[in-house]
N, C-alpha and C positions, 0 to 999 in steps of 0.2 A: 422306857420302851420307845416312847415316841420319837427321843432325841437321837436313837440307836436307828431308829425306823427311817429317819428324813436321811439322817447320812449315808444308809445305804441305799436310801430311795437317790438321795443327792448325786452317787456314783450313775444312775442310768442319766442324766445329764450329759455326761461324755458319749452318750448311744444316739445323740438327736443328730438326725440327718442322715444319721447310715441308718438304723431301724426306725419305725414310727412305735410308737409309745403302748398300742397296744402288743410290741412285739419285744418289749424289755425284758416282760418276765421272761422270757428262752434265755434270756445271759445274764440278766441278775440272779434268780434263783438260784442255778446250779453254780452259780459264783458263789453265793452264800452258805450252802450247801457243804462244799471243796472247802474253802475257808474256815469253817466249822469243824469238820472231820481232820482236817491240819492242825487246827489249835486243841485238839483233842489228843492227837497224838504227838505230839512236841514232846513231853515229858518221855515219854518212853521209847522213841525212833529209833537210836542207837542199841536197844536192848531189844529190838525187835528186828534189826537187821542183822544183827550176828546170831540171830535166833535161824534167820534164812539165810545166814551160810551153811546152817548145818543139817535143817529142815528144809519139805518142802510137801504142799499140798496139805492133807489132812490132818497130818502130821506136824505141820507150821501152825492149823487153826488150834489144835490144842494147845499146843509148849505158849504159844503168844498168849490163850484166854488164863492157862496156869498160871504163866510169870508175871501178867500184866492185869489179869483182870479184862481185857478187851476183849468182845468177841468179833472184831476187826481189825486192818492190819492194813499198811503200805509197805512195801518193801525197794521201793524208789529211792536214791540216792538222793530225790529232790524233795525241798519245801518249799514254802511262798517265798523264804526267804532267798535262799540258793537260787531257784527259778529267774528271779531278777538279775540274778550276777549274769545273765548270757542273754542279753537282750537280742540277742540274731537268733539264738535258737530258742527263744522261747515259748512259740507254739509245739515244736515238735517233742521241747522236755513236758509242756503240757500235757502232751497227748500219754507220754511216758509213763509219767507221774499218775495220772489216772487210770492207765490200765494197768498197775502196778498194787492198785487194792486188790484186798482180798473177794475171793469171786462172790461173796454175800454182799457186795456192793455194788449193785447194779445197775445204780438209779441214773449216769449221768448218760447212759445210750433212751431212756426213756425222756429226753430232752433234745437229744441230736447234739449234745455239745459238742462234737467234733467238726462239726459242720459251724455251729456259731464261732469257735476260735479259727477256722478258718475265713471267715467272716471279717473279724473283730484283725486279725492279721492282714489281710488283705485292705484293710480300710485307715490301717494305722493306730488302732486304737486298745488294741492289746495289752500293750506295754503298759498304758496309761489306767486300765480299769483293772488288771493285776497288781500294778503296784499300789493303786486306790485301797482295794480290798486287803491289803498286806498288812495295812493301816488299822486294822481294826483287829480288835483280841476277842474273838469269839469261845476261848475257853470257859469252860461252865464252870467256874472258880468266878469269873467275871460276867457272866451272863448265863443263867440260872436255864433249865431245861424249858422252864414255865415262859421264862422271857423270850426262848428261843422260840416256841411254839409262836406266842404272839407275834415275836419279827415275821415270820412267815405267813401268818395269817395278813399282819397288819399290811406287808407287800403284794399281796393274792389280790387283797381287796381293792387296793391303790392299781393292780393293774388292771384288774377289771373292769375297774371306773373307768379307768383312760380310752379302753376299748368300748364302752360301752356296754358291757356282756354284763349275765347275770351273778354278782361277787356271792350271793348267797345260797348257789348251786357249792361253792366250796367253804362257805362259812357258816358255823354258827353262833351265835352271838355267846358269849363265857357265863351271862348271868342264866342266862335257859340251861345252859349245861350245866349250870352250878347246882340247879334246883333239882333237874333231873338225877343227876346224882345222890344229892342227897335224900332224894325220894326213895331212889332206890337201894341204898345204905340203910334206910331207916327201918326194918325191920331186923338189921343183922348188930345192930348199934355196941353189942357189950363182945359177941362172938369176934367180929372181927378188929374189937382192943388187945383181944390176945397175945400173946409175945407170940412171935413165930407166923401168926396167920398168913395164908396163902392162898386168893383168890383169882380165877379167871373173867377177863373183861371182853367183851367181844361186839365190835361196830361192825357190820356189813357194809356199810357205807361212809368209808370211815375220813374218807376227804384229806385234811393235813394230818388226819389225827389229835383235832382238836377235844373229841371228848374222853378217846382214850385217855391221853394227858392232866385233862381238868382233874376224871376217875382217880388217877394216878393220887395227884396233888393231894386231893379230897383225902382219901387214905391215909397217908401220909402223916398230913395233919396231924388226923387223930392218930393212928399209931406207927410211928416210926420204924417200928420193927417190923412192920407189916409188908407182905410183899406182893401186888399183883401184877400177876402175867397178862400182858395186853394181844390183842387180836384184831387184825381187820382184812376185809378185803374190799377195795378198791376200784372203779373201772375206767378214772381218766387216772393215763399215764404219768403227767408231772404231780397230781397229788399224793399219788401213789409214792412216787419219787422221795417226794418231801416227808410223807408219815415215815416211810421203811429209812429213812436218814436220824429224822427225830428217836424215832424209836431204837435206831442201834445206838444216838449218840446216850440215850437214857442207860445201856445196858440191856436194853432189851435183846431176845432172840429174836432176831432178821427174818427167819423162816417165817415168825410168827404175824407176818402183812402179806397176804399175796395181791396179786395183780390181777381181774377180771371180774364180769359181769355176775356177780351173786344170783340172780337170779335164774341164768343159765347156766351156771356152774360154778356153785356153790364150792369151792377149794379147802374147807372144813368138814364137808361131807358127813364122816367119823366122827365128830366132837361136840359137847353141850359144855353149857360155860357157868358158872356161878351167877352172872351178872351178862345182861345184853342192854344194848343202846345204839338208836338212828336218828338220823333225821333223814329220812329221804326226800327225793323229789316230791310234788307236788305237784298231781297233775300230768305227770311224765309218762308216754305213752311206751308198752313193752313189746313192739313189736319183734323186735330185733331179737328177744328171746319167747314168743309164741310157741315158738314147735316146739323147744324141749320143756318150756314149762308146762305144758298142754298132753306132753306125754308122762311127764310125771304127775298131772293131775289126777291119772286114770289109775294110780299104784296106789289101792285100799292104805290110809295111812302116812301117804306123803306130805311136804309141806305145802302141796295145791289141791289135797284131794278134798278138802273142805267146800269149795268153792272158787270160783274167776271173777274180778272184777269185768270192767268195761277194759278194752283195752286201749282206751287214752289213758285210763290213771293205773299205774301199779302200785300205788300207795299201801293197797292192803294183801299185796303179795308180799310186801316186806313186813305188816304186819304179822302173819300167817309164819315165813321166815324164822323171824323173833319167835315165836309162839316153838316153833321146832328145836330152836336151838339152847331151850334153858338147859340144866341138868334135869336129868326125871328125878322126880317126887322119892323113889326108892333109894338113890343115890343120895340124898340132901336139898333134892329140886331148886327151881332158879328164880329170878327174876327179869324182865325186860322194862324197857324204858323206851319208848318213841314218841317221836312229834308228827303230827298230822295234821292238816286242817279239815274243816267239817264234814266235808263227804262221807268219808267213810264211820258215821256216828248213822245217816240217815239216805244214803242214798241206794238207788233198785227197790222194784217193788218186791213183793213177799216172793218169797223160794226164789229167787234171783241170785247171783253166784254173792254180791256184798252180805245179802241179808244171809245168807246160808251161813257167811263166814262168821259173822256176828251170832247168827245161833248156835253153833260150834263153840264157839270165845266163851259164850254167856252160859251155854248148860252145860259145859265142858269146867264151868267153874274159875275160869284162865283171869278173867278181871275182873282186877281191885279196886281199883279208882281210874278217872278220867280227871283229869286239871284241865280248866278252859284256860288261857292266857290271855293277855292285853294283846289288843289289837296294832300294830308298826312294831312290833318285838323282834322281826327278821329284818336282814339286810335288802330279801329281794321282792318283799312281796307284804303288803299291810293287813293282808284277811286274818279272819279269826283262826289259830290255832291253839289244838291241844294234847297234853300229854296224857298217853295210856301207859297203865303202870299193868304188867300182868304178872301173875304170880302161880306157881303151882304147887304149891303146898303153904297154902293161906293159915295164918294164924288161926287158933280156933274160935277168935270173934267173928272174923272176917268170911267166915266157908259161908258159902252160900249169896254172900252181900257185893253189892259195886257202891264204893262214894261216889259221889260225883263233887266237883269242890268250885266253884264259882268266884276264879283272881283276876278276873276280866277288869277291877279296877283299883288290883292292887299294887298300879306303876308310879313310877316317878318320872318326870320329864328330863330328858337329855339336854345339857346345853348346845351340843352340835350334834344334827343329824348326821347319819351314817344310809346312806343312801333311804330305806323308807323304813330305816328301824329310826327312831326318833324316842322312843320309852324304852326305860329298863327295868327290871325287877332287881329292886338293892335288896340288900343284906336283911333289911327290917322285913321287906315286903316275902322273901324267900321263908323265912323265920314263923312268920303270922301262917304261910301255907302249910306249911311242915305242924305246925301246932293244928291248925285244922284236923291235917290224917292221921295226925298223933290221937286227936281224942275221940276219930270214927264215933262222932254221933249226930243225931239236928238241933246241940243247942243251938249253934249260931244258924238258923235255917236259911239266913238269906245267902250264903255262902256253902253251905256243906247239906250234902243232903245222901240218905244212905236208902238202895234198895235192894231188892230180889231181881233175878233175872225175868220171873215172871212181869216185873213190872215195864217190862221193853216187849213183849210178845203180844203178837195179836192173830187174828186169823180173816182173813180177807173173805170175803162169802159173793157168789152173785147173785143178785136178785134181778130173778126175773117179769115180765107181766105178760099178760095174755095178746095173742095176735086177734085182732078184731077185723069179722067181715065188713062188707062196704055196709053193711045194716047193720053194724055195730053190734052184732054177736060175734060172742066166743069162738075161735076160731081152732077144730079140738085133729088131733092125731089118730090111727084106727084106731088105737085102744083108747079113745075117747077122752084122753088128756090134753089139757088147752096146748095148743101151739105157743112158744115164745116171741113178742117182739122184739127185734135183736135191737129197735130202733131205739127201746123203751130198758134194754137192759141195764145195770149199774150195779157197782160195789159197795161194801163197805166196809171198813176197818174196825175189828172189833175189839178191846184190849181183852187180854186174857184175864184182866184186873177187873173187867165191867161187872156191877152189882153185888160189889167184895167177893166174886170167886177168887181164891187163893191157889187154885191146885193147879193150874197153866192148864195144859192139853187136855188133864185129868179130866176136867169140868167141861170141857169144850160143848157138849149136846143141851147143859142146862142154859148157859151162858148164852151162849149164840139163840138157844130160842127167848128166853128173858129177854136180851137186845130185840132181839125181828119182833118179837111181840108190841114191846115199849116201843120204838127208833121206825118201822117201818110197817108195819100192818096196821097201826093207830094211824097212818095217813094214805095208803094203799091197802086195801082191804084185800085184793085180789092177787097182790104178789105173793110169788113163792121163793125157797132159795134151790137152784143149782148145786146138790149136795158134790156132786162130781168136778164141780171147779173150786170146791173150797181147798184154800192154802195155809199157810203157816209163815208169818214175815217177825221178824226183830228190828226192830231200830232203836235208839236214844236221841229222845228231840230233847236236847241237855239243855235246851235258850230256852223252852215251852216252862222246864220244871224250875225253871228261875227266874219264869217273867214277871215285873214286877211293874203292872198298873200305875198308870200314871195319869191322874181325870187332865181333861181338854180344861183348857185357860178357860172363866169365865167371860162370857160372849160381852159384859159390858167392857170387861179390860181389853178383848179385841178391837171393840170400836174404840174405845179412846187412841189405841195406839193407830189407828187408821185413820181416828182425826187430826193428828199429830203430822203425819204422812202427809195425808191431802192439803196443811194446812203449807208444809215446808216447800212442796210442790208448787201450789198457789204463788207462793215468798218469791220463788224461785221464777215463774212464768213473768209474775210482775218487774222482775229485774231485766228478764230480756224485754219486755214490750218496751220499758222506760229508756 
């Protein structure tokens, strides 16, 4: 892969001086791309143009996907290789040749390349990076769908570097995906060996289409007969480009990637999938679709109506997303797979639009497990992230329960960094997780721990105290009830879990006064609670249920190692005074 990757990295070489290096990818890409889809149709060209002497339009897309298999098509007199024989006209057989696919092939106006081969033409350099590419046999006999993914990944990332931009808005690392997958596999494990199996995969955000693909592979694998239908939708142009290319060069259906902001207009609409997987942004502000998502948050039911984040982070509107788009329960129900980092575990306080979404998620019964991950595991960013597994139609161990599974250090170190991922989770370390959720229980409690929803619920109460005259009495309302100091007011968090109540909301009058009793009238005797501001919050503080104590060094080994210090210091001053 790498050696395939420097050579076609090597081709933007002849681009220095006419474009700067963060502007390669606009002409290598969709050079890659073209090259691809030619060496794909080679075999069958001439059986496809005598196909369009006698066909045309809807008409041409069947007779070509019956005779050939393809459900894409040129019908250009030219290929890379012909192209060459006319060195004078070889941008405008370019242009020819490209608008000569069939119209499911859209991808290379979502790059401007008409405008880059005029460029590339005007500059002299045409010739030279066409016949470069000619050079190279990109047929999937010779370079695998799996490898072709990675070229394009492995060039995203190489341009991003150059520009400085963030490579991990379009990347995600193979070994996260690898796991995520099989996370999500693992409950369907004998079902989908089946001869014949037939399932639906769907990214929202699906970038080159790097986890459709992995999804793909993963199948595969295990059952060769198996066949899954891939899905995504998209909202930068060139990745969009690259996935809906990848995906027709697999055989896939074309229709089945569109183009646009998921969150404002969701292009699936109608459809729930067997299988769901993101990684979205992080931190990513949704301005740009407020209004419509803000309108459908009001539709009893919808994928907003649960609750709103902040709107810097839309992290858990794609949560929410995922959570809409399984199949339902009555159908055969789904599963989702996403990556996030910590916020949306704990962040808003109670009845707040995150906490709401999470009590939604957790009494709605939606999640299974949470995986923390090793910390530099992404390209663009080193914080802690993790994956949520949701599910809607849970095993019947699992109804009622969330793992939590704790692989924050189960990494290996990378020989070369890859911008700030630097660990990976291999094969052993994926294997040890997966046995984890396989045996859903706390033998190993430093790693795996299983709860109730109850055990994430609290209810927030405020406690008030009496306002005091300047004589230091009670300071009371006409019906003779103390006035509140607002100066003196405070909250507190009370688990639904406190003094083993088990019943969440049920218990709430016992619970909460058992707490105020213990927690806060044993040291304010005169506080009361504000029953009319009590609330209801959810979170998962997942670091809290896996902290693990660690005593302070003994103070003698501190001073020795201070005397060590002060003594090299000393060393050290006596050598400049000397």
């Amino acid at each position: 892969m790498s050696k395939l990757g420097n050579f076609v990295w090597g081709i933007a070489d002849q681009l220095r001086g006419v474009y700067k290096p963060h502007q390669y990818g606009g002409v290598i890409l969709p050079f890659t791309i073209l090259r691809r889809l030619d060496c794909i149709l080679e075999p069958t060209r001439d059986e496809v143009r005598s196909l369009a002497a006698k066909y045309s339009d809807g008409a041409l897309d069947v007779q070509v996907k019956r005779k050939t298999g393809l459900s894409f098509y040129n019908t250009s007199p030219f290929d890379f290789r012909t192209l060459l024989e006319d060195p004078e006209g070889l941008r405008a057989n370019l242009m020819d040749y490209i608008a000569s696919f069939s119209a499911n092939i859209d991808v290379f106006e979502r790059f401007k390349f008409e405008n880059e081969l005029a460029t590339l033409d005007e500059k002299n350099r045409l010739y030279l990076v066409t016949s470069q590419f000619a050079e190279v046999d990109l047929h999937p006999t010779v370079v695998s769908n799996a490898a072709m993914g990675d070229l394009f990944e492995h060039l995203i990332y190489k341009f991003a570097e150059a520009s400085n931009e963030e490579a991990g808005e379009h990347y995600t690392p193979r070994d996260a995906i690898r796991l995520m997958v099989d996370l999500l596999f693992a409950e369907e494990n004998e079902s989908l060996l089946e001869p014949g199996t037939i399932r639906s995969i769907y990214d929202p955000t699906a970038g080159t289409g790097g986890m459709l693909s992995v999804a793909e592979e993963r199948l595969l694998e295990r059952n060769p007969d198996a066949r899954l239908r891939l899905y995504g939708q998209e909202i930068n142009d060139q990745s969009y480009a690259i996935c809906k290319s990848d995906m027709i060069a697999k055989g896939q259906d074309a229709s089945n990637i569109q183009l646009g902001d998921t969150l404002d207009d969701d292009k699936f609409f109608d459809r729930t999938f067997d299988f769901c997987m993101s990684n979205p942004p992080y931190g990513v502000d949704w301005k740009a679709s407020q209004e419509s998502v803000k309108k459908e948050a009001l539709a009893q039911g919808s994928r907003f109506s649960h609750g709103l984040p902040s709107i810097g982070d839309g992290q858990m509107l794609f949560l929410c997303h995922l959570a809409s788009k399984m199949r339902p329960e009555h159908d055969g129900g789904g599963r989702a797979g996403i990556v996030l980092n910590g916020s949306p575990l704990f962040n808003g306080a109670a009845e707040s639009g995150p906490s709401k979404i999470r009590q939604w998620l957790l009494e709605s019964d939606l999640v299974e497990s949470i995986i923390a991950l090793p910390t530099n595991m992404f390209f663009n960013t080193g914080i802690a992230t993790y994956i949520w597994l949701l599910d809607n139609s849970k095993q019947p161990e699992r109804e009622g329960k969330i793992q939590l599974i704790d692989a924050t250090s189960f990494w290996t170190k990378m020989r070369k960094s890859l911008g700030s991922k630097n660990r990976e989770l291999d094969e052993k370390a994926r294997d040890r997780i997966l046995a984890l959720y396989d045996a859903f229980d706390e033998a190993d409690p430093d790693y795996s721990k299983v709860f109730t929803a109850n055990d994430f619920g609290y209810w927030t109460i405020t406690v008030e105290q009496p306002l005091l005259t300047d004589t230091g009495k009670v300071s009371k309302d006409r019906k003779g009830n103390p006035k509140p100091d607002p100066k003196k007011r405070d909250t507190e968090n009370i688990p639904f879990t406190y003094n083993g109540n088990t019943g969440g909301d049920d218990g709430r009058d016992a619970t909460v006064k058992a707490y105020f009793e213990a927690e806060v009238l044993a040291h304010v005797p005169e506080a009361w609670i504000d029953e009319s501001k009590t609330k209801v919050g959810y979170e998962i503080p997942f670091t809290r249920h896996f902290y693990k104590y660690v005593p302070p060094r003994p103070l003698a080994e501190i001073d020795a190692d201070l005397e060590k210090q002060v003594a090299k210091i000393m060393e050290l001053m006596r050598e400049v005074e000397g």
